[in-house]
C-alpha positions in Angstrom: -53.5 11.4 51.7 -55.6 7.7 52.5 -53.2 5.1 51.5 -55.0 2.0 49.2 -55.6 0.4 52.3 -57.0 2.6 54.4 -59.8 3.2 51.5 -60.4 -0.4 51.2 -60.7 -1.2 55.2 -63.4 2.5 54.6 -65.3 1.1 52.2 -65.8 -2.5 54.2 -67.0 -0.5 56.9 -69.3 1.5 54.9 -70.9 -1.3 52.7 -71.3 -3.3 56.4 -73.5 -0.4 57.7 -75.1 -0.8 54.6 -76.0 -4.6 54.9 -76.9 -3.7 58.6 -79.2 -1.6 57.7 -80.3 -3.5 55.1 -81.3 -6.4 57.5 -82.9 -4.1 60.4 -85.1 -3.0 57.7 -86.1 -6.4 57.1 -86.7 -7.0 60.3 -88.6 -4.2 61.3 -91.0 -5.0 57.6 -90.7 -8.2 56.7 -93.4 -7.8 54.6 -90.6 -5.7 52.3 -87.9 -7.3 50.7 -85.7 -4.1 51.3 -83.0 -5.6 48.6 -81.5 -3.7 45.9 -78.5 -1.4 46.4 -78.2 -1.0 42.7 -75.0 -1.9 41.6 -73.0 -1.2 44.5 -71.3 -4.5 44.9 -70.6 -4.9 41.7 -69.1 -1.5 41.8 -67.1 -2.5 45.1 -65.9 -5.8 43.5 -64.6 -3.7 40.1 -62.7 -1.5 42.7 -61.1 -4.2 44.6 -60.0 -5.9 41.0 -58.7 -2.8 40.0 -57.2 -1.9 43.1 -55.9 -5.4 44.8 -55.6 -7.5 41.9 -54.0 -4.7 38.6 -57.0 -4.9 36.2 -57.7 -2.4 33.7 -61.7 -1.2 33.9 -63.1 -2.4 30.1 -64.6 0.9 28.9 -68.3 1.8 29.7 -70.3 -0.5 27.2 -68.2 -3.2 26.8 -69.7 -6.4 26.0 -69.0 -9.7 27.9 -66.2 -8.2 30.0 -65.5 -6.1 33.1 -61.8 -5.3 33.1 -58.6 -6.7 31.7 -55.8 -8.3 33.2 -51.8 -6.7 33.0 -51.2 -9.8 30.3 -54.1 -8.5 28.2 -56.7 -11.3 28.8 -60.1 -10.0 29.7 -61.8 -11.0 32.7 -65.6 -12.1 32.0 -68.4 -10.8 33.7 -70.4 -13.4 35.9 -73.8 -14.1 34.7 -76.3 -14.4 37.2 
């Protein structure tokens, strides 16, 4: 089995390509702002809080916050 860290030094490579992608596309049509992976950051930073840092994932529809802490605070969501 892939230890924790194995997947986490994966997905870094993965979501690079992405980015790499993301800017040949730009260069090759500027004209295009080729942004907009959906939500996979925000996916990737809600696995790495999970993962790295012990959160517990709010549950789906949850207002205001993404996970909470071992202690039982909840971490808010940045608003952008």
């Amino acid at each position: 089995m892939i230890s924790k860290e194995q997947r986490i030094e994966a997905m870094k490579g993965v979501l690079a390509s992405l980015f790499a992608s993301q800017r040949t596309l730009k260069s090759l049509a500027p004209q295009f702002k080729w942004a907009g992976l959906g939500n996979l950051l925000g996916d990737y930073g809600e696995f790495i809080a999970t993962e790295i840092y012990g959160l517990t994932p709010a549950p789906r529809g949850a207002n205001g916050f993404d996970a909470t802490a071992p202690d039982g605070k909840t971490e808010l969501a940045p608003v952008v």
